[in-house]
N, CA, C and O atoms as CSV, one atom per row, in Angstrom:
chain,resi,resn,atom,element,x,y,z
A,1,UNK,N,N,0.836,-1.182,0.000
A,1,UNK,CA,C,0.000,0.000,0.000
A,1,UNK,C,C,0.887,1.254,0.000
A,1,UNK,O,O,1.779,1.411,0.833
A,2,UNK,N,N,0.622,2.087,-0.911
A,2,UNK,CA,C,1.326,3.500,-0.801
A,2,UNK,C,C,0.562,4.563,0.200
A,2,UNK,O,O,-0.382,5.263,-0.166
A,3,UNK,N,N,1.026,4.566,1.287
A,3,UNK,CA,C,0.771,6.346,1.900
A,3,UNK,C,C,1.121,7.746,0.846
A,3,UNK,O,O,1.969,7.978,-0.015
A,4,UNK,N,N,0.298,8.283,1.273
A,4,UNK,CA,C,0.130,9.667,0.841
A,4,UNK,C,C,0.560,10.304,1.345
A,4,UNK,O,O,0.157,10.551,2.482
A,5,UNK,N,N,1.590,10.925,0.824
A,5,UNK,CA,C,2.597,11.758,1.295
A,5,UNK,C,C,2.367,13.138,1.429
A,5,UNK,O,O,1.522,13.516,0.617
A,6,UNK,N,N,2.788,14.000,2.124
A,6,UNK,CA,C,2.391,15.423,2.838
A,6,UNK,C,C,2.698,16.568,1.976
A,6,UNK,O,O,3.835,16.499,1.508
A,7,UNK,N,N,2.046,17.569,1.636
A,7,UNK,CA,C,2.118,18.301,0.859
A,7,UNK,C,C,3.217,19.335,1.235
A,7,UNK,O,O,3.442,19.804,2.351
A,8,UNK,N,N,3.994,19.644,-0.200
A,8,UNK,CA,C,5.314,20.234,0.183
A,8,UNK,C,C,5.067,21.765,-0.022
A,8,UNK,O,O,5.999,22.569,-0.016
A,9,UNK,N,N,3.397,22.224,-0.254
A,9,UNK,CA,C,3.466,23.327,-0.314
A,9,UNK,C,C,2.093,24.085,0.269
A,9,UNK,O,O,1.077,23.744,-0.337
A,10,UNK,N,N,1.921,24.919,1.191
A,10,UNK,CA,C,0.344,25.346,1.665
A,10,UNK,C,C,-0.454,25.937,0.430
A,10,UNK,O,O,-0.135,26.798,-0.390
A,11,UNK,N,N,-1.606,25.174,0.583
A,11,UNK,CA,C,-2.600,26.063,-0.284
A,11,UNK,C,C,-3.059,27.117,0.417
A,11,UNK,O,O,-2.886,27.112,1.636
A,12,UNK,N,N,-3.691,28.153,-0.179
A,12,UNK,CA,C,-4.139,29.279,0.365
A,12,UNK,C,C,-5.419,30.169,-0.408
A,12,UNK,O,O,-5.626,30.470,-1.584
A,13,UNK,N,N,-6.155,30.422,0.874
A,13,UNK,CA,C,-7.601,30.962,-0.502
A,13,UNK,C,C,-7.488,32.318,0.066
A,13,UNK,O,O,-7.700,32.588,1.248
A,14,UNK,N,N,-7.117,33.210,-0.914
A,14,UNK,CA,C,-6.814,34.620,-0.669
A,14,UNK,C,C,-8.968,35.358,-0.928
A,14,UNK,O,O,-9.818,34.821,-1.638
A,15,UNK,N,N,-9.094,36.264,-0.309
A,15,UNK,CA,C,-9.998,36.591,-0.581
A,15,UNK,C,C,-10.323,37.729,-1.254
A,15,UNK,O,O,-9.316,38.432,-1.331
A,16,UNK,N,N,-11.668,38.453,-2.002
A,16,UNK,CA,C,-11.437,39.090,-2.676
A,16,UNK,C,C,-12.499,40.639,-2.203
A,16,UNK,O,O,-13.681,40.346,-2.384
A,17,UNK,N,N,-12.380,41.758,-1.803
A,17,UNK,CA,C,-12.746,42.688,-1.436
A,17,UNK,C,C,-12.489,44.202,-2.445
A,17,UNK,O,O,-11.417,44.798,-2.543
A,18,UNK,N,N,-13.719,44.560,-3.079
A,18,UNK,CA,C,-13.567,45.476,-3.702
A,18,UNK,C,C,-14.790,46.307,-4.099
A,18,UNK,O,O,-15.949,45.895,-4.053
A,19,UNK,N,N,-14.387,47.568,-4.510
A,19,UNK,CA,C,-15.827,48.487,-5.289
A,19,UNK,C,C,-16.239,48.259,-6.116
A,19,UNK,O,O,-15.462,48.010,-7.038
A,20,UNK,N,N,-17.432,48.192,-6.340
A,20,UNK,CA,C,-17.913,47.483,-7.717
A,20,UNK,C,C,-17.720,48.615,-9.003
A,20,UNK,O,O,-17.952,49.823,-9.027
A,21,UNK,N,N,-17.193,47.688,-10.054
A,21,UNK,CA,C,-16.465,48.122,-11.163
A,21,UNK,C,C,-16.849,47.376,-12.320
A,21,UNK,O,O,-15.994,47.301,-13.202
A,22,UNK,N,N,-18.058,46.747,-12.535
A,22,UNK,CA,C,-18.915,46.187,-13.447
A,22,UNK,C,C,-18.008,44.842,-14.170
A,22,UNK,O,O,-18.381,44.197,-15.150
A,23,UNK,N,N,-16.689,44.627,-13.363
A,23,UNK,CA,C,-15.958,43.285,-13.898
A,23,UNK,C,C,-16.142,42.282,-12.906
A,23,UNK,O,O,-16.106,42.672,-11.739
A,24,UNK,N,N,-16.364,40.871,-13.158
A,24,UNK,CA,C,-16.201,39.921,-12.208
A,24,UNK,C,C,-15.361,39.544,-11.620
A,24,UNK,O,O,-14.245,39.739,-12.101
A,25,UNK,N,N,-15.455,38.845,-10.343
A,25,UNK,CA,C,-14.308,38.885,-9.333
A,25,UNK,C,C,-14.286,37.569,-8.319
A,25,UNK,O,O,-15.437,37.353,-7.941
A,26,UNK,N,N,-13.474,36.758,-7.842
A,26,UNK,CA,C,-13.529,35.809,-7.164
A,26,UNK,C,C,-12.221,35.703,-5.759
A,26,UNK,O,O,-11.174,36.351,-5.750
A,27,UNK,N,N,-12.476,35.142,-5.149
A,27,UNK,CA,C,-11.142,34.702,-4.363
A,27,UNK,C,C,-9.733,33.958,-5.218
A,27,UNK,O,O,-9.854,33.532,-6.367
A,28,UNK,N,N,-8.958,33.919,-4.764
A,28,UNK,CA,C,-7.889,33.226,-5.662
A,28,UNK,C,C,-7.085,32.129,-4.475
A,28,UNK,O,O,-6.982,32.163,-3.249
A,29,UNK,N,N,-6.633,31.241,-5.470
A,29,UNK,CA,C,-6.220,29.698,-4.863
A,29,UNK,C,C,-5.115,29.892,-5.111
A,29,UNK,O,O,-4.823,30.218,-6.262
A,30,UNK,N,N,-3.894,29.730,-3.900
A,30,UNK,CA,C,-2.426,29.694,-4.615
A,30,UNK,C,C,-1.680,28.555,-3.657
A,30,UNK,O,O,-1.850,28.473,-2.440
A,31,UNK,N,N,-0.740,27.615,-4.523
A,31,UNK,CA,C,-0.127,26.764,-3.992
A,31,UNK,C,C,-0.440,25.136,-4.080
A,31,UNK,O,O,-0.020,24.155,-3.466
A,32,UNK,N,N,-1.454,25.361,-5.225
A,32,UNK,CA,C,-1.902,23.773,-5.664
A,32,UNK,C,C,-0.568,23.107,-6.186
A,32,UNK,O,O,0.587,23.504,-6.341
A,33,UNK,N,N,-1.239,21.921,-6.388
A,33,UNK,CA,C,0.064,21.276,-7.625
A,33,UNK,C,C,-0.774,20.876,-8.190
A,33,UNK,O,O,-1.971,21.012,-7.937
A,34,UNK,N,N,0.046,19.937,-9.629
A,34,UNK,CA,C,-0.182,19.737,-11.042
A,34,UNK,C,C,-1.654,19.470,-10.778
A,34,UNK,O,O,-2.612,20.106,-11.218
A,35,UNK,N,N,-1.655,18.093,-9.738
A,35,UNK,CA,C,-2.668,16.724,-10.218
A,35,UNK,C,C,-3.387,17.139,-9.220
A,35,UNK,O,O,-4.185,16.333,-8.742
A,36,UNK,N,N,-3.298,18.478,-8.652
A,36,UNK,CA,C,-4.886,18.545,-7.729
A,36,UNK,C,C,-6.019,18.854,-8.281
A,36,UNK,O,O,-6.067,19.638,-9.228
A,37,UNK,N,N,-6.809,18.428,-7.898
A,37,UNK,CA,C,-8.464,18.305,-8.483
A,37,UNK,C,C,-8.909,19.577,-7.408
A,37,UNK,O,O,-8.839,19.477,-6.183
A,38,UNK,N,N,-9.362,20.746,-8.124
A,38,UNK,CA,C,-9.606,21.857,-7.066
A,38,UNK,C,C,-10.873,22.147,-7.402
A,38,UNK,O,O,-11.076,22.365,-8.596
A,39,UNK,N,N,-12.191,22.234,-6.316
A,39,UNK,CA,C,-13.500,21.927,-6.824
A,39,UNK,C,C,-13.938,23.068,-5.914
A,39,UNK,O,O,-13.248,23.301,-4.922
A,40,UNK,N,N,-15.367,24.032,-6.239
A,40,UNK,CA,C,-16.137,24.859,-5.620
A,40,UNK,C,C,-17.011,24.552,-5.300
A,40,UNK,O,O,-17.579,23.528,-5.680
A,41,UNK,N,N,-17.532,25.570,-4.254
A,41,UNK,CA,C,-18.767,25.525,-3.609
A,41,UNK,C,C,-19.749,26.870,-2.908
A,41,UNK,O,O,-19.584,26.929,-1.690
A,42,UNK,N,N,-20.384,27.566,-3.268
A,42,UNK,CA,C,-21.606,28.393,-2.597
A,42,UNK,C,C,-22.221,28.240,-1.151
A,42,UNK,O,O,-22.533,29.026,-0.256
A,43,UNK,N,N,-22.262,26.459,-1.381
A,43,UNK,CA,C,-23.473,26.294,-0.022
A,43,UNK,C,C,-22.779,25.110,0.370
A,43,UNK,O,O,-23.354,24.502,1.273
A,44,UNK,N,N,-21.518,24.502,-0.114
A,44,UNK,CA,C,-20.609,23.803,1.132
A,44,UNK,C,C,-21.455,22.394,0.326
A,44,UNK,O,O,-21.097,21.367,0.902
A,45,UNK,N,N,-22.174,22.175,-0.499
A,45,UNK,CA,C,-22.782,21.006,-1.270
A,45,UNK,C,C,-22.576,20.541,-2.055
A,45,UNK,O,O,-22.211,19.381,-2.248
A,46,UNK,N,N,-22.844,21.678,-2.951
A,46,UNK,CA,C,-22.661,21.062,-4.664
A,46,UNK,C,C,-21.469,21.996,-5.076
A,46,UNK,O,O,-21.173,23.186,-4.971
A,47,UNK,N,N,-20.907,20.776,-5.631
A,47,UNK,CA,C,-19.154,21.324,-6.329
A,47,UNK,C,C,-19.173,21.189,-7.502
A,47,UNK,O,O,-19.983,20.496,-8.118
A,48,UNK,N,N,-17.918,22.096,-8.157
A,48,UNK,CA,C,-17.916,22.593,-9.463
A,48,UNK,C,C,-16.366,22.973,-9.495
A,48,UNK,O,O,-15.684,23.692,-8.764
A,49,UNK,N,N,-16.048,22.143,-10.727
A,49,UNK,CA,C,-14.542,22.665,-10.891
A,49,UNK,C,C,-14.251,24.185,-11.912
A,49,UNK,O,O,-13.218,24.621,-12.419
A,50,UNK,N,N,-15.692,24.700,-11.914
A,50,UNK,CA,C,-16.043,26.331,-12.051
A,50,UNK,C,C,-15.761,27.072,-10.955
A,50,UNK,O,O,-16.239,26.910,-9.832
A,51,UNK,N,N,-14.802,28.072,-11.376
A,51,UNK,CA,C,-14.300,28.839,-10.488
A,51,UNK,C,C,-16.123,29.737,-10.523
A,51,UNK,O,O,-16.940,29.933,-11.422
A,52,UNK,N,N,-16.088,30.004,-9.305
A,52,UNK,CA,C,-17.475,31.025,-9.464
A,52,UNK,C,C,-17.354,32.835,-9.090
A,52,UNK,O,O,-16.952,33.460,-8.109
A,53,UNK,N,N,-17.890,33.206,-10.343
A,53,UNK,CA,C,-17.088,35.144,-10.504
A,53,UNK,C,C,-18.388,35.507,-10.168
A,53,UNK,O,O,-19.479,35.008,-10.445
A,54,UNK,N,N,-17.906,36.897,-9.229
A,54,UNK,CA,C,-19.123,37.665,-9.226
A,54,UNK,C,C,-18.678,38.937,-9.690
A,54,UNK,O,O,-17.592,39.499,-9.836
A,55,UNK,N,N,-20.278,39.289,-9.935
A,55,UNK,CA,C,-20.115,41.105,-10.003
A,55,UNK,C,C,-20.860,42.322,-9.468
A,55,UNK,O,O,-20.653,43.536,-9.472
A,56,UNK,N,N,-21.617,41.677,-9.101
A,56,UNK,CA,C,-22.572,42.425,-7.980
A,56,UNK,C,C,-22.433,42.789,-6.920
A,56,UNK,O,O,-21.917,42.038,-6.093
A,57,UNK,N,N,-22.874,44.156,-6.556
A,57,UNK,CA,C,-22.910,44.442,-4.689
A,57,UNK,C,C,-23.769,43.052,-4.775
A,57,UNK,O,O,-24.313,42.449,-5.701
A,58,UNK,N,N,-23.615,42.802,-3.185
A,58,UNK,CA,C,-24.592,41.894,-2.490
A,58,UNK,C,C,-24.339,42.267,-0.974
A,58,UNK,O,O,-23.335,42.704,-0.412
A,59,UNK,N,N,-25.510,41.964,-0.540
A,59,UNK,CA,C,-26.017,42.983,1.366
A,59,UNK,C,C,-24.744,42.544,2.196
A,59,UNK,O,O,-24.196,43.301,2.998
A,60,UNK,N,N,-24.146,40.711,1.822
A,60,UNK,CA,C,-23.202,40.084,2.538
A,60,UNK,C,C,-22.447,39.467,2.161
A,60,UNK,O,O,-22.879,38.834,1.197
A,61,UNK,N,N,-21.007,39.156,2.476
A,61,UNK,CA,C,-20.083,38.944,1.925
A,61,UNK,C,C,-20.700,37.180,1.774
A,61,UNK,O,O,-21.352,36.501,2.567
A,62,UNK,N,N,-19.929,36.741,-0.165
A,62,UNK,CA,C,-20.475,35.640,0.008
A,62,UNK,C,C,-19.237,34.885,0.113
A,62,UNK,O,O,-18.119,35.369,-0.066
A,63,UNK,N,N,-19.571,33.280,0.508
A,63,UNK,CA,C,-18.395,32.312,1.369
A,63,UNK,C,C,-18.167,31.897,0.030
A,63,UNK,O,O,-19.040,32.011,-0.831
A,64,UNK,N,N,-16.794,31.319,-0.242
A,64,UNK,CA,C,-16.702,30.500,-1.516
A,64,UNK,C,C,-15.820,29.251,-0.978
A,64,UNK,O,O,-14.764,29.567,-0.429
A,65,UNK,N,N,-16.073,28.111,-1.053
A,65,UNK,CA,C,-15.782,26.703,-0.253
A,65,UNK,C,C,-14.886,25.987,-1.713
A,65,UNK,O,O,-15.142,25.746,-2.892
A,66,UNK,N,N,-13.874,25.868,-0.893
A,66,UNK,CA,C,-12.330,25.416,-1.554
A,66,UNK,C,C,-12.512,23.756,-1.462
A,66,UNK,O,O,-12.959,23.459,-0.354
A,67,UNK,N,N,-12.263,22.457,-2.420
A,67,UNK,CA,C,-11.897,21.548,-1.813
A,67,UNK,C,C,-10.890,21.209,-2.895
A,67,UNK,O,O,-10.957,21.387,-4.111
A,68,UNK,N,N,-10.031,20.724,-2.213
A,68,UNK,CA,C,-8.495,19.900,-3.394
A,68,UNK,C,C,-8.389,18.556,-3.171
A,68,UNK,O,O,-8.287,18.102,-2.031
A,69,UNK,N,N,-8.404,17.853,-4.187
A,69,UNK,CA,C,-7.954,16.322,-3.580
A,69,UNK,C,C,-7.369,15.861,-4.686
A,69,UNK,O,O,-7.653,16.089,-5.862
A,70,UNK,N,N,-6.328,15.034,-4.111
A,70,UNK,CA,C,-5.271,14.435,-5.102
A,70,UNK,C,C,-4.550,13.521,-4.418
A,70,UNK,O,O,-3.873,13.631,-3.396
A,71,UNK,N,N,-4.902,12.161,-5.459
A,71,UNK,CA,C,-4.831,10.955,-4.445
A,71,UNK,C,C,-3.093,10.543,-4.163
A,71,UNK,O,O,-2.897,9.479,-3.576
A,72,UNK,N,N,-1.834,11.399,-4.589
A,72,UNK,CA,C,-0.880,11.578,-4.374
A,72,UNK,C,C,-0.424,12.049,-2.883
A,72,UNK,O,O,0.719,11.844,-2.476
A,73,UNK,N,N,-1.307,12.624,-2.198
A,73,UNK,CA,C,-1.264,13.581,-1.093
A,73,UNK,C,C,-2.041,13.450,0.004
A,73,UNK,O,O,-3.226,13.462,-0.328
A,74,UNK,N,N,-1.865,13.315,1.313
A,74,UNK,CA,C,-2.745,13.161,2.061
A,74,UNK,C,C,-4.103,14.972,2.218
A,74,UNK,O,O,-3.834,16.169,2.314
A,75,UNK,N,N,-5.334,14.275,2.172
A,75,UNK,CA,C,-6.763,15.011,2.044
A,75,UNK,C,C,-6.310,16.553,3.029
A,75,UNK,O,O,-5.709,16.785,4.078
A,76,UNK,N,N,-6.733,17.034,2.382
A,76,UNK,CA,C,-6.952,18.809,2.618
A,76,UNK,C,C,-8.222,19.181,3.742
A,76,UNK,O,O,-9.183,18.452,3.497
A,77,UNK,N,N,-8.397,19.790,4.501
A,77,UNK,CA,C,-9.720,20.034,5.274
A,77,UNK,C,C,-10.232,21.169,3.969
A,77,UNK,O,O,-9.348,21.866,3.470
A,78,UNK,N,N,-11.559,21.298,3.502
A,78,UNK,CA,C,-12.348,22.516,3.021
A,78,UNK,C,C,-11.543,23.830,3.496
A,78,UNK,O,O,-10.983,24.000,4.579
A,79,UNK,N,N,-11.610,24.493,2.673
A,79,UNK,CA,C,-10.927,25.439,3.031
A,79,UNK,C,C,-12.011,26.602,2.569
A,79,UNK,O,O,-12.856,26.330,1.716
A,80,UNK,N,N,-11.938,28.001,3.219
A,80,UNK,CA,C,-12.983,28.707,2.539
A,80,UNK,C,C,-12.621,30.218,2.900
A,80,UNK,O,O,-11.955,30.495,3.897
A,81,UNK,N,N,-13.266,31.470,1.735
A,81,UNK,CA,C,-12.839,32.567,2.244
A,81,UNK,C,C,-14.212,32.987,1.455
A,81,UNK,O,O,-15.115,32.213,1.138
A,82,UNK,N,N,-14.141,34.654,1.169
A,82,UNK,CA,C,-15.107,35.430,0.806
A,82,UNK,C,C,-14.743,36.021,-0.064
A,82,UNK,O,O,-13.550,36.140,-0.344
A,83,UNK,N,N,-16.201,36.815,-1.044
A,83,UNK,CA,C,-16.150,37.877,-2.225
A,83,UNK,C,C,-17.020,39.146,-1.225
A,83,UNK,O,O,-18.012,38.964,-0.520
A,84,UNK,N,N,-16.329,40.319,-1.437
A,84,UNK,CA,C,-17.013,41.261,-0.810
A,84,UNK,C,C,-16.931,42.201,-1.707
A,84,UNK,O,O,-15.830,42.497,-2.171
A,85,UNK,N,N,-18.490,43.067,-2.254
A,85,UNK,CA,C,-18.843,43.972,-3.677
A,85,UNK,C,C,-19.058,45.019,-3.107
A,85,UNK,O,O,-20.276,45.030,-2.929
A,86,UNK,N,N,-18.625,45.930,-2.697
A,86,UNK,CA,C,-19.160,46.973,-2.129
A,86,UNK,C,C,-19.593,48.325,-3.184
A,86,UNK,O,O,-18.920,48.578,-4.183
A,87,UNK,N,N,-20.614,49.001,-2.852
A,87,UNK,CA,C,-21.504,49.961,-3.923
A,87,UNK,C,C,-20.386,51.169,-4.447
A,87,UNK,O,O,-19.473,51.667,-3.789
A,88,UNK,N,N,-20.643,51.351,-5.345
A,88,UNK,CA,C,-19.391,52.586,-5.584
A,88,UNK,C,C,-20.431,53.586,-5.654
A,88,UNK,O,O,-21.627,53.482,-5.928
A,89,UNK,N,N,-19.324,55.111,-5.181
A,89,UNK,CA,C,-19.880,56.032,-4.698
A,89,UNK,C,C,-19.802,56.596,-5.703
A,89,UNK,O,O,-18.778,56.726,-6.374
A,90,UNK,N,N,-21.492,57.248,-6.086
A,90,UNK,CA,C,-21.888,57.935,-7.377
A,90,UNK,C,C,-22.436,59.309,-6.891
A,90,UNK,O,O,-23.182,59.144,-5.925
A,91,UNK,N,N,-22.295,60.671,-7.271
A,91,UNK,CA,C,-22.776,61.790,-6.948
A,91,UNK,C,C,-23.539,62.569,-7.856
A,91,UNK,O,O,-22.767,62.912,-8.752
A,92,UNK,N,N,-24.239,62.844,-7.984
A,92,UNK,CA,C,-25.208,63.336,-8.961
A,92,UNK,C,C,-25.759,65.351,-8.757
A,92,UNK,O,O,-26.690,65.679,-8.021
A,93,UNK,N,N,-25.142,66.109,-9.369
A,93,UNK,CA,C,-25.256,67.624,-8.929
A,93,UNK,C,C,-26.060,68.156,-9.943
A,93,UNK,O,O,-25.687,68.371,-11.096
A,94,UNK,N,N,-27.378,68.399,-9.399
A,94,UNK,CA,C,-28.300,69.393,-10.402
A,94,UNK,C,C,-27.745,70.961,-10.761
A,94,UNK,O,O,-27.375,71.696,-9.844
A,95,UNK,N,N,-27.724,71.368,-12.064
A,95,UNK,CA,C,-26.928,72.445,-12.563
A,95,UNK,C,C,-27.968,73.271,-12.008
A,95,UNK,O,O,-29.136,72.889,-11.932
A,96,UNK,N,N,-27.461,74.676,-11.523
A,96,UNK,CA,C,-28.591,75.734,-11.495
A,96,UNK,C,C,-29.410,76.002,-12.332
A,96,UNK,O,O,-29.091,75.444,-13.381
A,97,UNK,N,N,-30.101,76.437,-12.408
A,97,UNK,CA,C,-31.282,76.894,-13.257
A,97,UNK,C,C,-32.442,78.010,-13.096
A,97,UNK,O,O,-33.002,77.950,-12.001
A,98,UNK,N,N,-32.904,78.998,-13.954
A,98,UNK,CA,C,-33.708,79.840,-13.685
A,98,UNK,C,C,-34.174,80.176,-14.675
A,98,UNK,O,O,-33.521,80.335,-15.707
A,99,UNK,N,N,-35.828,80.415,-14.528
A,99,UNK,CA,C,-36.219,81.189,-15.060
A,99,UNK,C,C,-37.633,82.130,-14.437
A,99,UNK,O,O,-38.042,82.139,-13.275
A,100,UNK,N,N,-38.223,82.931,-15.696
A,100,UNK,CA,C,-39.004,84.394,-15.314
A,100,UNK,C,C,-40.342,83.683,-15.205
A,100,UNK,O,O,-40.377,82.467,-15.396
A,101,UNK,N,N,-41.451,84.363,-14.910
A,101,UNK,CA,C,-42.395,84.094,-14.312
A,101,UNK,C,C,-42.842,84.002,-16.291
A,101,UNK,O,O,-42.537,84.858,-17.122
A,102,UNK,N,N,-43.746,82.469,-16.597
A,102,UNK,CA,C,-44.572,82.895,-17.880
A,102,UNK,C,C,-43.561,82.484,-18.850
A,102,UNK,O,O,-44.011,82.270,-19.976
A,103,UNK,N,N,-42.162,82.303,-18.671
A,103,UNK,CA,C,-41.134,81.605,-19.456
A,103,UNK,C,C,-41.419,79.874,-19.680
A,103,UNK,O,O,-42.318,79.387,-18.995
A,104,UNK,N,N,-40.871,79.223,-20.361
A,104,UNK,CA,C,-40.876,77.884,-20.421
A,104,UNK,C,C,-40.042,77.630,-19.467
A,104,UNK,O,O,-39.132,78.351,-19.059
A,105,UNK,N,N,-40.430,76.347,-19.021
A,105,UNK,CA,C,-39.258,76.017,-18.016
A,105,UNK,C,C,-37.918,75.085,-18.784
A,105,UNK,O,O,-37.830,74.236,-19.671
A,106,UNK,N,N,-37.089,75.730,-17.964
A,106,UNK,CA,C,-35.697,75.485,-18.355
A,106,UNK,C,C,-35.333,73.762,-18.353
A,106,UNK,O,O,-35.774,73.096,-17.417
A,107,UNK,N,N,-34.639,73.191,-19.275
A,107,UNK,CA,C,-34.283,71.583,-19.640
A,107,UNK,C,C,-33.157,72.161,-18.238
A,107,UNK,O,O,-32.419,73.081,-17.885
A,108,UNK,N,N,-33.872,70.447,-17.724
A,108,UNK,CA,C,-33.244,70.212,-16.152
A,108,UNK,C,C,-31.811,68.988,-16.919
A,108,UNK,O,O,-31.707,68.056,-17.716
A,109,UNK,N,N,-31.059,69.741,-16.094
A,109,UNK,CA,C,-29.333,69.099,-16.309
A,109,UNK,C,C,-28.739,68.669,-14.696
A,109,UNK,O,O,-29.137,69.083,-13.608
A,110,UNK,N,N,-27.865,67.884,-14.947
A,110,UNK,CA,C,-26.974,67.341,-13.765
A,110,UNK,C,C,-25.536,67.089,-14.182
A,110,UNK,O,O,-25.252,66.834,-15.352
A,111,UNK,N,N,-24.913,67.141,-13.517
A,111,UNK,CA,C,-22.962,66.042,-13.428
A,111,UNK,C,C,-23.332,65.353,-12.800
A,111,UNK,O,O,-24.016,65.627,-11.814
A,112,UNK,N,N,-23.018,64.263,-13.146
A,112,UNK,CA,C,-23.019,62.925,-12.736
A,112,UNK,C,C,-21.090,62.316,-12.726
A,112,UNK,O,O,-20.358,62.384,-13.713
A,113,UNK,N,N,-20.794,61.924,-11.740
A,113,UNK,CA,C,-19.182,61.835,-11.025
A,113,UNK,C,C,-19.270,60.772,-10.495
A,113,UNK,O,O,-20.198,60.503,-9.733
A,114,UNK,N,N,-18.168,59.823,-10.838
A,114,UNK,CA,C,-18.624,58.391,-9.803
A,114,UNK,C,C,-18.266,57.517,-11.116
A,114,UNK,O,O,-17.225,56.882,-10.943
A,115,UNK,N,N,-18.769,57.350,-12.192
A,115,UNK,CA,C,-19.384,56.318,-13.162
A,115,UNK,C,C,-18.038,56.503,-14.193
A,115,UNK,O,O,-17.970,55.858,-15.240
């Protein structure tokens, strides 16, 4: 019988925290080797060797569940970190405007800063 020998290098699930910038975004995995089988998870259930990107604010940071297995190596515990989208700050300034009593009213304008 062959034992499974100890991994010569830590995996690590870096997590990912940022303003939302309309590109998708995930945690990142560093320190696999060749023949690891590195699989995802949302709800700690159903796995997917789809990395899963987001791009949305969302109210709470979501968990993203790491598993590696590679029958070279003795088994990995789940490993898990987060995506955090936070709202980007948009400002919106109505231009002045005036007019006389009996005039048309004036086309309403803004700057819009942020976007």
């Amino acid at each position: 019988m062959i034992t499974p020998a100890d991994r010569e290098t830590e995996v690590k699930v870096e997590k990912y925290e940022g303003t939302y910038d309309a590109n998708e975004h995930s945690i990142k995995v560093t320190g696999t080797l060749t023949d690891d089988k590195v699989e995802y998870s949302t709800d700690g259930m159903t796995w997917s060797e789809d990395l899963p990107m987001f791009k949305n604010v969302a109210e709470t940071p979501v968990t993203v569940y790491v598993k590696i297995t590679n029958t070279n190596y003795k088994e990995l515990p789940v490993l898990q970190n987060s995506v955090t989208i936070i709202p980007k700050a948009v400002t919106v300034t109505a231009d002045d405007k005036s007019k006389k009593y009996g005039e048309t009213d004036p086309e309403l304008t803004a700057t819009v800063n942020g976007v």
